[in-house]
N, CA, C, O and CB atoms as a CASP TS submission, in Angstrom:
PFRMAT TS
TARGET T0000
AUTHOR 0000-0000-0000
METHOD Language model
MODEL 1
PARENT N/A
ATOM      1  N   UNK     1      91.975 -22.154 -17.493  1.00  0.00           N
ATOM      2  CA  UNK     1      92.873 -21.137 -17.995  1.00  0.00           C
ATOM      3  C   UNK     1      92.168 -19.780 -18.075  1.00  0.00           C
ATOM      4  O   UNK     1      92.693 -18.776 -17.595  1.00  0.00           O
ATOM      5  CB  UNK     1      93.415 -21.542 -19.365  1.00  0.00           C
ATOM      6  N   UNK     2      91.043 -19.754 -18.650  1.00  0.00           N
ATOM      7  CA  UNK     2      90.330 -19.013 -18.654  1.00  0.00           C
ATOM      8  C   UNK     2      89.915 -17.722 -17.072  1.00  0.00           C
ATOM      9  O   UNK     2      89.876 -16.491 -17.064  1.00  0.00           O
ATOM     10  CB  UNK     2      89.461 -19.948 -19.155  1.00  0.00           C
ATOM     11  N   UNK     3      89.624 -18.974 -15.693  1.00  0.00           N
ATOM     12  CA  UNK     3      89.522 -18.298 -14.656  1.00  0.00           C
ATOM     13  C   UNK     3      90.736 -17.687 -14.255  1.00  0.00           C
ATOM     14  O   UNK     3      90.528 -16.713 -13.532  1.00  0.00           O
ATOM     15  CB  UNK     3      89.018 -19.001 -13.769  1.00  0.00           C
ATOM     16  N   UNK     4      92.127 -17.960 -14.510  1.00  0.00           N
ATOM     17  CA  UNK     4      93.552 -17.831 -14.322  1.00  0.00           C
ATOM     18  C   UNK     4      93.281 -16.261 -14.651  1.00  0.00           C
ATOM     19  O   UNK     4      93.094 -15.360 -13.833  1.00  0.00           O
ATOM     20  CB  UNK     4      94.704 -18.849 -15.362  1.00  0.00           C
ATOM     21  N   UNK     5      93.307 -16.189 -15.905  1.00  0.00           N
ATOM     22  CA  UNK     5      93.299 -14.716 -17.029  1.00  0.00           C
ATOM     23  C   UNK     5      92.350 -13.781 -16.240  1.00  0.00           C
ATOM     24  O   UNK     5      92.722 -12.706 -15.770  1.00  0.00           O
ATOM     25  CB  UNK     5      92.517 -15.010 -18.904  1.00  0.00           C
ATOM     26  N   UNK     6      91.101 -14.274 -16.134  1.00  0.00           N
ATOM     27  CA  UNK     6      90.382 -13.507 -15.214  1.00  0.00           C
ATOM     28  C   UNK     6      90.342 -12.970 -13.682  1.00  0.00           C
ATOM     29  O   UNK     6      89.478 -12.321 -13.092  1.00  0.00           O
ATOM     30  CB  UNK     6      89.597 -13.983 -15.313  1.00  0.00           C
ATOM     31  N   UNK     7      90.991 -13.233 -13.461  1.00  0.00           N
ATOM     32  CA  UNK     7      91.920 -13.712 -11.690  1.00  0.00           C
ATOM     33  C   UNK     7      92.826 -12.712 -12.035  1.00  0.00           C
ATOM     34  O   UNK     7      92.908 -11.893 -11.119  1.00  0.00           O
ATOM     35  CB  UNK     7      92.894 -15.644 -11.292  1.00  0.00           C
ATOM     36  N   UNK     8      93.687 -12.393 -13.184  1.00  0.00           N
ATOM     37  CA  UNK     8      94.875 -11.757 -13.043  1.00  0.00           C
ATOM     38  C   UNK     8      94.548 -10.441 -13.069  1.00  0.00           C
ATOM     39  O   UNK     8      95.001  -9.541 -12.362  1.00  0.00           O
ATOM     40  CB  UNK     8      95.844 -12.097 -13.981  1.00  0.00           C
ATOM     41  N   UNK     9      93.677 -10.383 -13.985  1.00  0.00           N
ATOM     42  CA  UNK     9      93.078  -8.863 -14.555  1.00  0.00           C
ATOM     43  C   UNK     9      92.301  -8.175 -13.785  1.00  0.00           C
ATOM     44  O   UNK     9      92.307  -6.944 -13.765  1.00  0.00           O
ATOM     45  CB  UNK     9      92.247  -8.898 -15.744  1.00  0.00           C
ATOM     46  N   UNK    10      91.573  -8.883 -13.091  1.00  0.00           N
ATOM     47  CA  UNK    10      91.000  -8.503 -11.306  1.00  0.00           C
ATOM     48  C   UNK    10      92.118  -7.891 -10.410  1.00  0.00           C
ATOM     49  O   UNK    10      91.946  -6.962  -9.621  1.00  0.00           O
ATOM     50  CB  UNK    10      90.509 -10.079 -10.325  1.00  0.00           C
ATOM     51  N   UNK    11      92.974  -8.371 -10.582  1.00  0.00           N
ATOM     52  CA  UNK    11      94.421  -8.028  -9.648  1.00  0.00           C
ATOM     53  C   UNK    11      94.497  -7.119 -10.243  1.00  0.00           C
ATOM     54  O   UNK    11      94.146  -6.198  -9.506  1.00  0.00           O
ATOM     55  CB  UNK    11      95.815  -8.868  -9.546  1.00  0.00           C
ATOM     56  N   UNK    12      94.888  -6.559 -11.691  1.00  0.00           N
ATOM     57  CA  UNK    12      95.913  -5.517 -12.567  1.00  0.00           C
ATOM     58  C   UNK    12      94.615  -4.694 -12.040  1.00  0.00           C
ATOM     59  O   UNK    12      95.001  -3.917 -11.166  1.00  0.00           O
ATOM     60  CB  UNK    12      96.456  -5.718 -14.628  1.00  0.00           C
ATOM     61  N   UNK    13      93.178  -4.580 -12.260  1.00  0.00           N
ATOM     62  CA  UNK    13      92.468  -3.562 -11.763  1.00  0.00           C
ATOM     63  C   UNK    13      92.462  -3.348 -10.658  1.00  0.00           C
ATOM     64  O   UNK    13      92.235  -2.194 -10.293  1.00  0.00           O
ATOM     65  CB  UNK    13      91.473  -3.555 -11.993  1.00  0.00           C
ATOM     66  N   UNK    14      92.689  -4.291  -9.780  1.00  0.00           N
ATOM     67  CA  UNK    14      92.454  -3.920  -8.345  1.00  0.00           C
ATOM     68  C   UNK    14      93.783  -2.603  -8.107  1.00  0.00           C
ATOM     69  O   UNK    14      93.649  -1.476  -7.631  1.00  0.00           O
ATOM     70  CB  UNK    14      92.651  -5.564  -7.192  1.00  0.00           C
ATOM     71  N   UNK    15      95.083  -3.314  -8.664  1.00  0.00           N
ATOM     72  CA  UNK    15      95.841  -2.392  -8.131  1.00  0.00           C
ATOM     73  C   UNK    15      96.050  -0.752  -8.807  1.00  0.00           C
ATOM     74  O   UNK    15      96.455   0.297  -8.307  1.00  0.00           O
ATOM     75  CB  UNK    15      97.032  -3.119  -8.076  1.00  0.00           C
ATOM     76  N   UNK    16      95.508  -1.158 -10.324  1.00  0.00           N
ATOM     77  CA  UNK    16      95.275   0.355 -11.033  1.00  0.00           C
ATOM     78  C   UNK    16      94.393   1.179 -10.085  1.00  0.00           C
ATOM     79  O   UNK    16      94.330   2.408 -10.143  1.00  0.00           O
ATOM     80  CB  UNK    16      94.444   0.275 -12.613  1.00  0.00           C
ATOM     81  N   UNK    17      93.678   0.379  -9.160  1.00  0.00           N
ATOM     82  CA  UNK    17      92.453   1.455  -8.867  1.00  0.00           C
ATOM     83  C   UNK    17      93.078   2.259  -7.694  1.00  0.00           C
ATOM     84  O   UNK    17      92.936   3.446  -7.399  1.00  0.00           O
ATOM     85  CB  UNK    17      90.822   0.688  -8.368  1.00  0.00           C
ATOM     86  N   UNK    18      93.915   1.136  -7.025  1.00  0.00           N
ATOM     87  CA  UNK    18      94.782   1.777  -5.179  1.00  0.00           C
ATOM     88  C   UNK    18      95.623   2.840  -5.687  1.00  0.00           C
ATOM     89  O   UNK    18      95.669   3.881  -5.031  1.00  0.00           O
ATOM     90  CB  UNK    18      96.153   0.405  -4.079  1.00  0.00           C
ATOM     91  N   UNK    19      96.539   2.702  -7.143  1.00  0.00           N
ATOM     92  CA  UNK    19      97.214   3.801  -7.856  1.00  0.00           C
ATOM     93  C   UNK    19      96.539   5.016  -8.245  1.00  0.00           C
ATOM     94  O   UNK    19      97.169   6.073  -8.253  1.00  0.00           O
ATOM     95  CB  UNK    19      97.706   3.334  -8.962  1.00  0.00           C
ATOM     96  N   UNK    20      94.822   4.955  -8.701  1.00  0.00           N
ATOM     97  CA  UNK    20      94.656   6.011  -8.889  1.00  0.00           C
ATOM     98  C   UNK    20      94.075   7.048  -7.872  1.00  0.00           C
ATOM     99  O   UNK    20      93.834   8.248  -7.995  1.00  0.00           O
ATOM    100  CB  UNK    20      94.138   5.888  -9.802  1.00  0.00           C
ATOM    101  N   UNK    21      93.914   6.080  -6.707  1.00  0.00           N
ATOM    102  CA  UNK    21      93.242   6.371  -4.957  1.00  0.00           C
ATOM    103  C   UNK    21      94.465   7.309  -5.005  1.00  0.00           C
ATOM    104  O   UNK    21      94.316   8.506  -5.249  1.00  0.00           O
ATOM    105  CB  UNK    21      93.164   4.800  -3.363  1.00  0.00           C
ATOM    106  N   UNK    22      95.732   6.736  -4.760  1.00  0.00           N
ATOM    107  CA  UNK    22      96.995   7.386  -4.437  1.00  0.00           C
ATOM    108  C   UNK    22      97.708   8.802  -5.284  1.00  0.00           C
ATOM    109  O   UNK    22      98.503   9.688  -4.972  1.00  0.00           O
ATOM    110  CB  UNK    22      97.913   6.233  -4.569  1.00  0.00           C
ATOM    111  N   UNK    23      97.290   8.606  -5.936  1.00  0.00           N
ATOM    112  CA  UNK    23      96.811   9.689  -7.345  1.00  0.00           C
ATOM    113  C   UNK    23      95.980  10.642  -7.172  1.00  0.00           C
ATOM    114  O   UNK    23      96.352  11.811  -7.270  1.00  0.00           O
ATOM    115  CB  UNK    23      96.096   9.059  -8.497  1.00  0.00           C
ATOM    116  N   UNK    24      95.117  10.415  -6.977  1.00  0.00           N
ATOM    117  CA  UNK    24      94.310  11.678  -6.217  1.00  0.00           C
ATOM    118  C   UNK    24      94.290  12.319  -5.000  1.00  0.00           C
ATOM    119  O   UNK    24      93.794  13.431  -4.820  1.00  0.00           O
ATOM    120  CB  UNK    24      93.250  11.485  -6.157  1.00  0.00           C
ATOM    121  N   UNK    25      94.895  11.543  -4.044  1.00  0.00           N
ATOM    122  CA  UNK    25      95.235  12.097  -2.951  1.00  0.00           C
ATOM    123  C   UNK    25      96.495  12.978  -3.070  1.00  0.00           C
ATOM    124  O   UNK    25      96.803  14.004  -2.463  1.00  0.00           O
ATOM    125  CB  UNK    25      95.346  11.109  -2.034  1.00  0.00           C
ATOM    126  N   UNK    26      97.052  12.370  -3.907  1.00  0.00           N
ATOM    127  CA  UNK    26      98.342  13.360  -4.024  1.00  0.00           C
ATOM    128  C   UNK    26      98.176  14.715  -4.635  1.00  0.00           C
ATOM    129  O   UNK    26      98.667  15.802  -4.330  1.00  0.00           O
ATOM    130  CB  UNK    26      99.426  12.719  -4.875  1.00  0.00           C
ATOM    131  N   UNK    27      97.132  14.257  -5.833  1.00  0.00           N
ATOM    132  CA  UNK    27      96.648  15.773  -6.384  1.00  0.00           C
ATOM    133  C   UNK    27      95.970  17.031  -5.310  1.00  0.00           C
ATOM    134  O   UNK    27      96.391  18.184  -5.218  1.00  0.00           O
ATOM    135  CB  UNK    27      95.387  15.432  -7.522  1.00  0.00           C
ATOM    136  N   UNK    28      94.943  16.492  -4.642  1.00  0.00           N
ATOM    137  CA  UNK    28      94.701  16.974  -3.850  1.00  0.00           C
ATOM    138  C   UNK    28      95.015  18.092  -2.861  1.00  0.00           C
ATOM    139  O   UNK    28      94.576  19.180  -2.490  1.00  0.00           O
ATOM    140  CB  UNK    28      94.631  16.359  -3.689  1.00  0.00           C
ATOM    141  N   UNK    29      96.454  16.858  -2.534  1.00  0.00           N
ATOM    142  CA  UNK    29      97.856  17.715  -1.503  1.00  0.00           C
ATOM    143  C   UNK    29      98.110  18.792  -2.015  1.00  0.00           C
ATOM    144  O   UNK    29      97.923  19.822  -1.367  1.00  0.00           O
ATOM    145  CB  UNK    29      99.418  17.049  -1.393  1.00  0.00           C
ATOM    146  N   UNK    30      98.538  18.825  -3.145  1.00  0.00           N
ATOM    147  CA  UNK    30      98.798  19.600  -4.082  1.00  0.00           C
ATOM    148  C   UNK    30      97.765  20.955  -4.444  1.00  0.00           C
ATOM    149  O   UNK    30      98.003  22.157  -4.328  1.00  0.00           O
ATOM    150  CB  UNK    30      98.929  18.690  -5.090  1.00  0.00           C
ATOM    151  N   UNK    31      96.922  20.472  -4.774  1.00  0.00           N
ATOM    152  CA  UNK    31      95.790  21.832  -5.145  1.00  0.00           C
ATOM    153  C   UNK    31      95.497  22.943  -3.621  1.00  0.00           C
ATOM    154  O   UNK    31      95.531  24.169  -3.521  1.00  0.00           O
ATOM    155  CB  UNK    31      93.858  20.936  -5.679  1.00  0.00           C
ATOM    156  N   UNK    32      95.212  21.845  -2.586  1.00  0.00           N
ATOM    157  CA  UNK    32      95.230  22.417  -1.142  1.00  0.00           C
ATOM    158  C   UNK    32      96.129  23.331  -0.936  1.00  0.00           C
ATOM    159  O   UNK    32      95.894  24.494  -0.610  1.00  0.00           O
ATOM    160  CB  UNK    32      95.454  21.493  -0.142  1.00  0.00           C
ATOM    161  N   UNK    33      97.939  22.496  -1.247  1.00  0.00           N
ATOM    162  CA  UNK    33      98.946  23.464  -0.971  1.00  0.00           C
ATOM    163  C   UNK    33      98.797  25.008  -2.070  1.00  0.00           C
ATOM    164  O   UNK    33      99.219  26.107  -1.710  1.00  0.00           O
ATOM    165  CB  UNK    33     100.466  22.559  -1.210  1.00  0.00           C
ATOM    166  N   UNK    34      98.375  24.845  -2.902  1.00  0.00           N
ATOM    167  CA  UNK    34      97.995  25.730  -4.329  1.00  0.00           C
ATOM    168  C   UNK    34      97.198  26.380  -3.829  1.00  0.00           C
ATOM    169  O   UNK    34      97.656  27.521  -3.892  1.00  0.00           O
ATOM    170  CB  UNK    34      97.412  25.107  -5.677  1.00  0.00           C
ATOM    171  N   UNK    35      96.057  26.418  -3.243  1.00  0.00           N
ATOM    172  CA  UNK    35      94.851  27.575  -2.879  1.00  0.00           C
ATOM    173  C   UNK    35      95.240  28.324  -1.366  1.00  0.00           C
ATOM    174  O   UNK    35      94.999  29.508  -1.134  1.00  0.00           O
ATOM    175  CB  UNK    35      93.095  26.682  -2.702  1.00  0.00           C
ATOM    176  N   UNK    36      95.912  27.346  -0.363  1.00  0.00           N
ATOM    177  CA  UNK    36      96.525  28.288   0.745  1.00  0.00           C
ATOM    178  C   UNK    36      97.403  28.884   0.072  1.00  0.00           C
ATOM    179  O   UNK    36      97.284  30.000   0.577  1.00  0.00           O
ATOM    180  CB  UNK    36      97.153  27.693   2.008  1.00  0.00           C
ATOM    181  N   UNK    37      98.636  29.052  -1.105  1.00  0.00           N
ATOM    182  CA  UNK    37      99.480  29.731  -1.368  1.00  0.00           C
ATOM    183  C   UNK    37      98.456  31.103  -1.821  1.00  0.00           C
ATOM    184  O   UNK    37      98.340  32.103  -1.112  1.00  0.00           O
ATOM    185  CB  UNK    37     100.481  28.995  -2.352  1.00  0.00           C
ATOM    186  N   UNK    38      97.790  30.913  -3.092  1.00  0.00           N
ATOM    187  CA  UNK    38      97.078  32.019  -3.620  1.00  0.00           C
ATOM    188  C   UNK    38      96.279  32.706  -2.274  1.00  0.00           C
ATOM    189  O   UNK    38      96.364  33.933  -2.330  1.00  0.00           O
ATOM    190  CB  UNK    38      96.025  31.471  -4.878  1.00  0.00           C
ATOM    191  N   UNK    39      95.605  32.273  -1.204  1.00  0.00           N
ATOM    192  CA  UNK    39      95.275  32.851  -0.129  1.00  0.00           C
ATOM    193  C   UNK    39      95.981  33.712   0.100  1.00  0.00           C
ATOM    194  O   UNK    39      95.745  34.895  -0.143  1.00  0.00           O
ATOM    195  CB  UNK    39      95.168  32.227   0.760  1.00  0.00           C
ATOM    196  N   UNK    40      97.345  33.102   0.798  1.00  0.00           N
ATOM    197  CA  UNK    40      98.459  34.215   1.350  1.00  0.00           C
ATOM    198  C   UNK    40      98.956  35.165   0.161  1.00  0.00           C
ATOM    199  O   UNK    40      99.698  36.122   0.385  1.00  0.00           O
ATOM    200  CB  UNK    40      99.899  33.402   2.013  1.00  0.00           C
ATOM    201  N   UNK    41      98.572  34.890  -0.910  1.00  0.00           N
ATOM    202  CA  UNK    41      99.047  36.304  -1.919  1.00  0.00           C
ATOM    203  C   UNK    41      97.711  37.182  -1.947  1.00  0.00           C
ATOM    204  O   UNK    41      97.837  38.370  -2.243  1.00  0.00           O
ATOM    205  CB  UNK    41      99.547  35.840  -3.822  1.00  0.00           C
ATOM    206  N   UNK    42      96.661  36.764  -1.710  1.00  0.00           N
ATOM    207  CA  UNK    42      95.417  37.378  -2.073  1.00  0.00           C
ATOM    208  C   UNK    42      95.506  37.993  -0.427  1.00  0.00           C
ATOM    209  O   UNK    42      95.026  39.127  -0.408  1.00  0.00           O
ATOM    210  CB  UNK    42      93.942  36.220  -2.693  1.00  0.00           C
ATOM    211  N   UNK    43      95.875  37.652   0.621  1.00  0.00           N
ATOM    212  CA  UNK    43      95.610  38.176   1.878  1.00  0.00           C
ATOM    213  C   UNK    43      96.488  39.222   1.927  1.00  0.00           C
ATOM    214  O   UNK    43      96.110  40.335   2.291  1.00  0.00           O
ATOM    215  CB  UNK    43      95.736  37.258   2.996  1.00  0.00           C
ATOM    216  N   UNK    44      97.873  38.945   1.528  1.00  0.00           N
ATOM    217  CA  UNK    44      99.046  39.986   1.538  1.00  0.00           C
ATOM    218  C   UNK    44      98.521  41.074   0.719  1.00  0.00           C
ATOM    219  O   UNK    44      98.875  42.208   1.041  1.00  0.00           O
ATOM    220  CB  UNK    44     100.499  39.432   0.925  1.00  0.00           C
ATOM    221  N   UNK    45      97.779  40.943  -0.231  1.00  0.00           N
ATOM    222  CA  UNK    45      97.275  42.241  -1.495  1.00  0.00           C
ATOM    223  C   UNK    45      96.498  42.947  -0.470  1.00  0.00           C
ATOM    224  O   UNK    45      96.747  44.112  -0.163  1.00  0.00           O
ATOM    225  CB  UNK    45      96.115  41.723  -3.148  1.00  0.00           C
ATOM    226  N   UNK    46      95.597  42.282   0.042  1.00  0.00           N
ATOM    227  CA  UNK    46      94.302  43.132   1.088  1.00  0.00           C
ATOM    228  C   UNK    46      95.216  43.992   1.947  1.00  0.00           C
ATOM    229  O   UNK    46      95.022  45.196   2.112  1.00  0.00           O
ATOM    230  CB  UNK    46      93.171  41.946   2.319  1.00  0.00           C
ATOM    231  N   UNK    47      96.172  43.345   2.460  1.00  0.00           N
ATOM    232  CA  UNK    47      96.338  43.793   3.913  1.00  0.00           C
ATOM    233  C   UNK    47      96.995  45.157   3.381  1.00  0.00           C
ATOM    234  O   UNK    47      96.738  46.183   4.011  1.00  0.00           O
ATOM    235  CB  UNK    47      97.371  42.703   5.067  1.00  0.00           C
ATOM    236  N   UNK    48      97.993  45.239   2.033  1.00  0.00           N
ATOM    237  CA  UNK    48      98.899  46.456   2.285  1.00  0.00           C
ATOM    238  C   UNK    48      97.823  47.185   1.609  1.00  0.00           C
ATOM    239  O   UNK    48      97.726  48.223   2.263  1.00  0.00           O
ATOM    240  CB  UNK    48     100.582  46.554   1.645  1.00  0.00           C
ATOM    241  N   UNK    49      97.209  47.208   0.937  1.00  0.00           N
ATOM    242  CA  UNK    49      95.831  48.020   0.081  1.00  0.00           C
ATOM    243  C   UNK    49      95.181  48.762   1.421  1.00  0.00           C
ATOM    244  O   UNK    49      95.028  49.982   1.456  1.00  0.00           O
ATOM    245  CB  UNK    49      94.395  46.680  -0.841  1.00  0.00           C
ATOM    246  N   UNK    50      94.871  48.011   2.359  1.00  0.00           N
ATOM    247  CA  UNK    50      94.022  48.848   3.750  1.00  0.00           C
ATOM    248  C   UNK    50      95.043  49.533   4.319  1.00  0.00           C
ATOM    249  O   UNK    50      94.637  50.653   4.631  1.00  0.00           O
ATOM    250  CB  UNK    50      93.266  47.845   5.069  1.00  0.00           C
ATOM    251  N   UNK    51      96.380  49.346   4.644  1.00  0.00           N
ATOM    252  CA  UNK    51      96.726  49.329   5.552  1.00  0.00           C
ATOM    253  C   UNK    51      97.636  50.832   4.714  1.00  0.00           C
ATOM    254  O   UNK    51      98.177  51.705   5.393  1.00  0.00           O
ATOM    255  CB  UNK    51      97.218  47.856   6.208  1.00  0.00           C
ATOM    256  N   UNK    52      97.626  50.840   3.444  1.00  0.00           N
ATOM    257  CA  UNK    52      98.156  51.685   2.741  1.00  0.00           C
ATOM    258  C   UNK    52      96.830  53.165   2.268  1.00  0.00           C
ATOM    259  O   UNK    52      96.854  53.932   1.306  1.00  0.00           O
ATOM    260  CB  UNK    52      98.801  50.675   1.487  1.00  0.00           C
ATOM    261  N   UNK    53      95.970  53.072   3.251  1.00  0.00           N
ATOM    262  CA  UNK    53      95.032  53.861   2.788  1.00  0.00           C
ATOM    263  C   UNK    53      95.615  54.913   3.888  1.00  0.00           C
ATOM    264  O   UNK    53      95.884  56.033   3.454  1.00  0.00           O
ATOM    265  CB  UNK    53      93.395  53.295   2.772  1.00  0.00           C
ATOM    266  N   UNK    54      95.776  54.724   4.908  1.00  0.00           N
ATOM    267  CA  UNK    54      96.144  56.366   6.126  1.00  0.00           C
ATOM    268  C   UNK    54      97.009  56.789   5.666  1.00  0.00           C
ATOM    269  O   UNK    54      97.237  57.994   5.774  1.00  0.00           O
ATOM    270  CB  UNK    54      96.625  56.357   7.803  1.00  0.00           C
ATOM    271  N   UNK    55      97.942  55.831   4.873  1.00  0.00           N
ATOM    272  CA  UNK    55      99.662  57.214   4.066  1.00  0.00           C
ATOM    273  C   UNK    55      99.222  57.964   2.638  1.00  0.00           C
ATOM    274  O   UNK    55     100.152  58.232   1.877  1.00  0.00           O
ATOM    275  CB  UNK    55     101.676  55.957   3.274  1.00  0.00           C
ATOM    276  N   UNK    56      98.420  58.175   2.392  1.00  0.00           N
ATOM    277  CA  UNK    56      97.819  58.837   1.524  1.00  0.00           C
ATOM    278  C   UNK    56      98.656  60.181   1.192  1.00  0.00           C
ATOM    279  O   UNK    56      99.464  60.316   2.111  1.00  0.00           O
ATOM    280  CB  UNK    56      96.474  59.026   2.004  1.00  0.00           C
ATOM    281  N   UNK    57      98.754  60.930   0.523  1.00  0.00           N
ATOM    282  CA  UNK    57      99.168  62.235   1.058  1.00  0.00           C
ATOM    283  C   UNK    57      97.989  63.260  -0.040  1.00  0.00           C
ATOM    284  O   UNK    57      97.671  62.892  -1.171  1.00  0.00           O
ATOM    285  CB  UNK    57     101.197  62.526   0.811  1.00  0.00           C
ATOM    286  N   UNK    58      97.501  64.527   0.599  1.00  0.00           N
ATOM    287  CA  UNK    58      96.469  65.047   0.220  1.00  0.00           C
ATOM    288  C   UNK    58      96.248  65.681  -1.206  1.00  0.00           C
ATOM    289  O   UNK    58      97.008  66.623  -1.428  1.00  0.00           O
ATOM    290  CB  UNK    58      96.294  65.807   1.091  1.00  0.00           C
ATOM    291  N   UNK    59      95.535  65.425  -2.028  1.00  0.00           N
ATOM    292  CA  UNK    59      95.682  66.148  -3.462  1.00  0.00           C
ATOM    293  C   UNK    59      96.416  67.434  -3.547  1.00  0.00           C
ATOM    294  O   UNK    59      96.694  68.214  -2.636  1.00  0.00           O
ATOM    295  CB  UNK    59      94.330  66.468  -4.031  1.00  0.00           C
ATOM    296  N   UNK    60      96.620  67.492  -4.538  1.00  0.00           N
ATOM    297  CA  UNK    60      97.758  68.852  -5.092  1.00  0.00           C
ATOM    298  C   UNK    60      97.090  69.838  -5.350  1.00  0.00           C
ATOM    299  O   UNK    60      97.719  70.895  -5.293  1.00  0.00           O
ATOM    300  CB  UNK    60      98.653  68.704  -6.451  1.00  0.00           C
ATOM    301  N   UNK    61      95.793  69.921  -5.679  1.00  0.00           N
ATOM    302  CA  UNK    61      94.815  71.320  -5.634  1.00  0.00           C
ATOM    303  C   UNK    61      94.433  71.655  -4.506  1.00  0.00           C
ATOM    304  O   UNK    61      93.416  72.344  -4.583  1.00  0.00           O
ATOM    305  CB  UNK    61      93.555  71.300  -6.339  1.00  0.00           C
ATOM    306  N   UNK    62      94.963  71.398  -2.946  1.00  0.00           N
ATOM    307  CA  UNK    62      93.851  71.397  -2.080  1.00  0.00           C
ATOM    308  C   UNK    62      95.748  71.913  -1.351  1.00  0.00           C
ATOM    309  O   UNK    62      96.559  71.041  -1.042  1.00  0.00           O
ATOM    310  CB  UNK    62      92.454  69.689  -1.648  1.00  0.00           C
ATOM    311  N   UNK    63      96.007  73.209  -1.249  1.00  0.00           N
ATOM    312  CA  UNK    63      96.942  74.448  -0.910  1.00  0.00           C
ATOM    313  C   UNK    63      95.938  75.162   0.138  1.00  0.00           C
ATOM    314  O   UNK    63      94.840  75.681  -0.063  1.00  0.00           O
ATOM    315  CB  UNK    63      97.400  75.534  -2.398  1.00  0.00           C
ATOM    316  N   UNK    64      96.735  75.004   1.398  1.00  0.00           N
ATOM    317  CA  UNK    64      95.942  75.635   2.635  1.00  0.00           C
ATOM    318  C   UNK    64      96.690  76.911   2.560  1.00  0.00           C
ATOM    319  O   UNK    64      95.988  77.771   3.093  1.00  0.00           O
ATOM    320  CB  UNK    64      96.035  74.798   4.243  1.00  0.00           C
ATOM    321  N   UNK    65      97.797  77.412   2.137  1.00  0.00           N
ATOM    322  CA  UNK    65      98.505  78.512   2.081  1.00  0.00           C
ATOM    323  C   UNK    65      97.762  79.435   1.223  1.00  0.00           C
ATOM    324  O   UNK    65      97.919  80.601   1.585  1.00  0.00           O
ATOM    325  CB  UNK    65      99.828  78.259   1.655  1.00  0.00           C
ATOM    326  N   UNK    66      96.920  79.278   0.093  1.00  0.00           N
ATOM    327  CA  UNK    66      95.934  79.714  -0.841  1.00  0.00           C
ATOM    328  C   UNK    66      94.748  80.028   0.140  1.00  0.00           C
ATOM    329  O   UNK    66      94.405  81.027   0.772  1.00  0.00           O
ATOM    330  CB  UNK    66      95.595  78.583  -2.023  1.00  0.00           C
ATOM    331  N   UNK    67      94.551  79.503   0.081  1.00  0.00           N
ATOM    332  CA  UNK    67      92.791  79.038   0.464  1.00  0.00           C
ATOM    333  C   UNK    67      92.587  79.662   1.967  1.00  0.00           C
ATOM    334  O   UNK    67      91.696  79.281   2.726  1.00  0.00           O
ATOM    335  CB  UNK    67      92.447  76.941   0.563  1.00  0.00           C
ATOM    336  N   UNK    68      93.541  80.672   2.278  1.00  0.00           N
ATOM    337  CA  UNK    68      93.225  80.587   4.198  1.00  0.00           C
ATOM    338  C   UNK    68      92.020  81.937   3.976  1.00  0.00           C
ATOM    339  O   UNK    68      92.806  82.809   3.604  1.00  0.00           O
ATOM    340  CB  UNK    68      95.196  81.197   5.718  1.00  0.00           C
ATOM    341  N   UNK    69      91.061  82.408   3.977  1.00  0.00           N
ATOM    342  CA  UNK    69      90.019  82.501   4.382  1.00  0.00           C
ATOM    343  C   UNK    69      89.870  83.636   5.633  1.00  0.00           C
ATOM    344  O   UNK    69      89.374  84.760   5.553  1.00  0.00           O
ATOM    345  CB  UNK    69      89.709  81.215   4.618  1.00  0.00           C
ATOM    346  N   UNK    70      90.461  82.973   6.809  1.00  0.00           N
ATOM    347  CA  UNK    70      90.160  83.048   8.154  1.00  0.00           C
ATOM    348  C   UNK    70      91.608  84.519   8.405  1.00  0.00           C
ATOM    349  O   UNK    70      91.846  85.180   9.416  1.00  0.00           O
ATOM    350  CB  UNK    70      90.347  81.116   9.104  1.00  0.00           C
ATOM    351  N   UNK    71      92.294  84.558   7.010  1.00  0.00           N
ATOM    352  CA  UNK    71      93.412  85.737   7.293  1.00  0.00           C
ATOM    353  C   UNK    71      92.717  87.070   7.236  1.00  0.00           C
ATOM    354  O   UNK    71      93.355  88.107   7.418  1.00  0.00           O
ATOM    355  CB  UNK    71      94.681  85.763   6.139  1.00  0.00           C
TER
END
C-alpha cells in the first residue's frame, strides 16, 4: 500500500512539473511579446526625436531683418 501512495505522488509530481514546464514557456511567450512591444515604442520615440530635429524652426532672437550688417 505503501509503494501504491508512493507511485501516485511520483505521478502528481511528475505531472505538476510538465505544468510548470508549460507555465513557463507560456510566460516567456509573453514577456518576449512584452519587450518587442516596448522595442517598437522605444524605436518609434527615437525615430520621430531624429527625424524631428531638421523641422526645427530658428530661435526668435536671431531676426536677419535686424542684424543685416552687409546694408
Amino acid at each position: 500500500m505503501l509503494v501504491n501512495t508512493r507511485g501516485f505522488c511520483t505521478k502528481q509530481v511528475e505531472v505538476k512539473s510538465l505544468y510548470i514546464r508549460t507555465k513557463i514557456s507560456i510566460n516567456r511567450k509573453g514577456l518576449k511579446a512584452f519587450a518587442v512591444f516596448l522595442l517598437s515604442i522605444f524605436a518609434g520615440i527615437r525615430y520621430k526625436a531624429v527625424s524631428g530635429i531638421g523641422c526645427r524652426s530658428p530661435p526668435l532672437n536671431l531676426d536677419f531683418q535686424k542684424n543685416s550688417d552687409w546694408r
